[in-house]
C-alpha positions as CSV (number, residue, x, y, z in Angstrom):
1,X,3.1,4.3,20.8
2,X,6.1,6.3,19.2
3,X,7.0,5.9,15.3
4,X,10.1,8.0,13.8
5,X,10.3,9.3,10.5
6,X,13.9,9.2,8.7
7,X,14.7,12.5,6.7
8,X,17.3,12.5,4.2
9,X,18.2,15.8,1.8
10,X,15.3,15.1,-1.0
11,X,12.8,13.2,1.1
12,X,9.1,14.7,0.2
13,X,7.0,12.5,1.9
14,X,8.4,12.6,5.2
15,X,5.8,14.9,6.5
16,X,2.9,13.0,4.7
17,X,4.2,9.6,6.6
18,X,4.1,11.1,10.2
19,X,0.8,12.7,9.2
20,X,-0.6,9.6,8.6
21,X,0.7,7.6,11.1
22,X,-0.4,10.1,13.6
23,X,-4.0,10.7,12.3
24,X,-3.8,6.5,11.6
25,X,-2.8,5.2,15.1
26,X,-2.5,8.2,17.2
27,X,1.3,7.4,17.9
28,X,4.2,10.2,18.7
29,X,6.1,10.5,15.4
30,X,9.4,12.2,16.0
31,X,11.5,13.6,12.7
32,X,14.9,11.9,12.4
33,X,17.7,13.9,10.4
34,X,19.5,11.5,8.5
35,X,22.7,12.6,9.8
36,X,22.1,11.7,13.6
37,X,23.8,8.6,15.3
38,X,20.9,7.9,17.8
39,X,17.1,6.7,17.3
40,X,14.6,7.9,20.1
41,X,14.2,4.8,22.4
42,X,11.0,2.8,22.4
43,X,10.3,2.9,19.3
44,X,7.0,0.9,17.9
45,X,7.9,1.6,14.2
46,X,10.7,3.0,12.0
47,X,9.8,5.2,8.4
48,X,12.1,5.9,5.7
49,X,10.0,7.8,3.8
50,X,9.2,8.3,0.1
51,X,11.0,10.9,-1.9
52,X,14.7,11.2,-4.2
53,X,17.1,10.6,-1.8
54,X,20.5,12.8,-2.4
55,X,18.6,13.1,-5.7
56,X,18.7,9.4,-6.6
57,X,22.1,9.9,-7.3
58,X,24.1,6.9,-8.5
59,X,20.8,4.4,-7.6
60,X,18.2,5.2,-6.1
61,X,18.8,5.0,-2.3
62,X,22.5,4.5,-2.8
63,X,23.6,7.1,-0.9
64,X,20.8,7.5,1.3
65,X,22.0,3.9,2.5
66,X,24.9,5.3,3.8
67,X,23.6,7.7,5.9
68,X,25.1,7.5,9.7
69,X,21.5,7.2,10.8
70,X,21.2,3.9,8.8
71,X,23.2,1.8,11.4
72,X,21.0,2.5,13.9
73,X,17.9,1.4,11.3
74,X,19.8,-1.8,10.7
75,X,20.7,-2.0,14.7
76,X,17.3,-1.7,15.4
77,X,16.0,-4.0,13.0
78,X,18.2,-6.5,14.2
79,X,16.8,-5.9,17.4
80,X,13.0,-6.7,16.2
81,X,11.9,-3.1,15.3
82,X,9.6,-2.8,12.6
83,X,11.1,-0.9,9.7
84,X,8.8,0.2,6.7
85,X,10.4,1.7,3.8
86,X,8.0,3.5,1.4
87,X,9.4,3.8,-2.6
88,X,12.4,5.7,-2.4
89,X,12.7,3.9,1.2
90,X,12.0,0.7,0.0
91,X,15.0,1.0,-2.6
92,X,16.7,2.2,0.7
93,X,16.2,-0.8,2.3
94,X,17.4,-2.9,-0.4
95,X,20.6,-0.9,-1.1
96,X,21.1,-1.4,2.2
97,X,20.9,-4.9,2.1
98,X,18.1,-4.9,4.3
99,X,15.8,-6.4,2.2
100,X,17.1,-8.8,-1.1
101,X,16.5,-7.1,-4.8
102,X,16.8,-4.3,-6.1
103,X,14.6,-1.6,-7.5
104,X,15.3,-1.1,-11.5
105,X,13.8,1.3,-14.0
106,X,9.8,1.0,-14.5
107,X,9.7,-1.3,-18.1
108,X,8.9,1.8,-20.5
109,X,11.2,3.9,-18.8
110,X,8.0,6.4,-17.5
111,X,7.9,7.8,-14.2
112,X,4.1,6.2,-12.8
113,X,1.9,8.5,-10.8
114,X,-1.8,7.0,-10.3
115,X,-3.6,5.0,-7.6
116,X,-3.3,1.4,-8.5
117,X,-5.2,-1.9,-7.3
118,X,-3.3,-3.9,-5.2
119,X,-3.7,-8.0,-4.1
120,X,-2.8,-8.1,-0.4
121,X,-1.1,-11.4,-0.8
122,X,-0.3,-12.5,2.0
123,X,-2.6,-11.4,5.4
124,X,-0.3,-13.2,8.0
125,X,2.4,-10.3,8.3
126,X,3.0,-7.0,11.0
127,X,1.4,-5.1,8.5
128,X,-1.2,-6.3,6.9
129,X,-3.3,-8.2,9.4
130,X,-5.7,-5.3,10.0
131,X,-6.9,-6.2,6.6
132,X,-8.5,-8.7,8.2
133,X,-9.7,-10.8,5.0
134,X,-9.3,-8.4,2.2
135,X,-7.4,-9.2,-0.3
136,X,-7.7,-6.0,-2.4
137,X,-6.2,-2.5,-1.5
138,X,-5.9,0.6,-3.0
139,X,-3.0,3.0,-2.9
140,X,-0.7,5.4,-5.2
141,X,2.3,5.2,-6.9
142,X,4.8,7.5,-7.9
143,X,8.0,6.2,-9.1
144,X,10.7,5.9,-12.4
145,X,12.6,3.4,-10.5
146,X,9.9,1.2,-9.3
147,X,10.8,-2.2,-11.2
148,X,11.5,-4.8,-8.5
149,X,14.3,-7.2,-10.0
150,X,15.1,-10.1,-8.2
151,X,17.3,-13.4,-9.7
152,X,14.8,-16.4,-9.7
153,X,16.0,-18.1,-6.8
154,X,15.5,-15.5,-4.5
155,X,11.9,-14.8,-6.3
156,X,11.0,-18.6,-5.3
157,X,12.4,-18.1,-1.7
158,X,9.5,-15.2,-1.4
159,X,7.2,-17.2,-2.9
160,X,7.6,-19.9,-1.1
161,X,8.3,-18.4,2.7
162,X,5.2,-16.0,2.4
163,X,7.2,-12.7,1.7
164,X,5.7,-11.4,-1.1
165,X,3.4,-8.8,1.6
166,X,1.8,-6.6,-2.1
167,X,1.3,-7.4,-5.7
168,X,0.1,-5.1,-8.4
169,X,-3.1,-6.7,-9.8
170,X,-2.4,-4.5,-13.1
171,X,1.9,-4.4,-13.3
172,X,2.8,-0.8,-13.8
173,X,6.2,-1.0,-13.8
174,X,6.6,-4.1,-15.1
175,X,8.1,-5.9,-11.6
176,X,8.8,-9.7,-11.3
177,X,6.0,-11.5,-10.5
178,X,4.2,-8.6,-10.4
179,X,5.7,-8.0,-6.9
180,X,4.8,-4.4,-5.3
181,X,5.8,-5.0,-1.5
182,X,7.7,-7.5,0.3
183,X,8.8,-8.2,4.0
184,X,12.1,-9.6,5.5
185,X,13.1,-13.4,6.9
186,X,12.4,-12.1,10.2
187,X,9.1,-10.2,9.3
188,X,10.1,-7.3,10.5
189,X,10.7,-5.0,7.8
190,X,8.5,-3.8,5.1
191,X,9.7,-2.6,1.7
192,X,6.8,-1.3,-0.3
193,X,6.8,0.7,-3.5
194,X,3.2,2.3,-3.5
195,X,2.4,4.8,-1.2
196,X,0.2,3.6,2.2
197,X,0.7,7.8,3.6
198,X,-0.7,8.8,-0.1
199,X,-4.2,6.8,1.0
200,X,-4.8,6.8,4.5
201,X,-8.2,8.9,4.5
202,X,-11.0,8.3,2.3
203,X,-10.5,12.3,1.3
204,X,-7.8,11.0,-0.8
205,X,-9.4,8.4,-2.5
206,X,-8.4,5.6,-0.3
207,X,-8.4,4.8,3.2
208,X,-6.2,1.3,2.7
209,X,-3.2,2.9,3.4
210,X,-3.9,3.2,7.1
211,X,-4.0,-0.2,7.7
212,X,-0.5,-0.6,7.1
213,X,0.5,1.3,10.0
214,X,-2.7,0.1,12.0
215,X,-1.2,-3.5,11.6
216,X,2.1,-2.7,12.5
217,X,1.4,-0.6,15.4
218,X,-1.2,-3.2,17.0
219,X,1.7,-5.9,16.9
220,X,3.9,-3.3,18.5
């Protein structure tokens, strides 16, 4: 199995996401600059990682979506390659127009940092089956910018096609419908705003985490 990590200039949990994919699924994790052109071939999942991309300059993940490397995400994604993108890589995702929404400021304008209860709404997807039937997980936030804002239509469309993967049981950030992760039409790709590489080990509180790469890298 081979995962790789995307680094951009202000990513701080890229070495916390290959740590626990490795220790999670025992897969290679290579460390992507965001600058390069190519992905390693083979690859059984893609990470943008967590983090203040170019400083969260303009929007968070603005910039970061612009990054040559981001072709070959969206190239690859195309292609069938799961693609998670962790807070600052979920916003990523959706500046990219990978994923629909946008990330806005948390409701009281207070940057979050705490292990919240999450509902794992829907079981079905690439990576959350592991969780067999649990529907409650525990992970950790840590975001200003972690508000997910989507017009109502699109909110239904999640709704309704099964793509809400997350959802805070206690809203932190005050997101619509309470929404904390979602995946794409295709399945695919994951954009989720608390932090699976922050509770992959029972040391740090939680162990749920790792079942979000487990998931993924068992479909691969």
């Amino acid at each position: 199995m081979k995962a790789a990590v995307v680094v951009f200039p202000g990513s701080n949990c890229d070495r916390d996401c290959r740590v626990a994919i490795e220790r999670s699924t025992g897969a290679d994790v290579a460390m992507v600059w965001h600058q390069e052109t190519a992905l390693p071939a083979g690859l059984d999942l893609i990470v943008l990682p967590g983090g203040f991309a170019f400083g969260d300059y303009l929007r968070a993940g603005a910039m970061a979506a612009l990054s040559p490397v981001m072709a070959e995400v969206r190239a690859a994604a195309l292609r069938g390659v799961p693609v998670a993108g962790v807070c600052n890589g979920f916003q990523i995702l959706c500046e990219a127009g990978l994923l629909p929404g946008a990330l806005l400021r948390n409701a009281d304008l207070k940057y979050v940092c705490k292990p919240v209860v999450l509902e794992v709404a829907n079981l079905q997807t690439r990576f959350t089956a592991a969780f067999g039937d649990r529907r409650e997980a525990i992970m950790t936030i840590g975001n200003g910018e972690g508000n997910y804002f989507a017009d109502e239509e699109t909110l239904d469309r999640l709704e309704g096609e099964g793509r809400v993967a997350f959802r805070y049981r206690d809203n932190p950030n005050g997101s619509a419908r309470a929404i904390a992760g979602i995946v794409s039409e295709a399945g695919n790709i994951l954009g989720v705003m608390p932090h699976p590489d922050r509770a992959f080990e029972d040391d740090l509180g939680s162990a749920d985490g790792a079942l979000v790469f487990k998931s993924v890298m068992a479909s691969a």
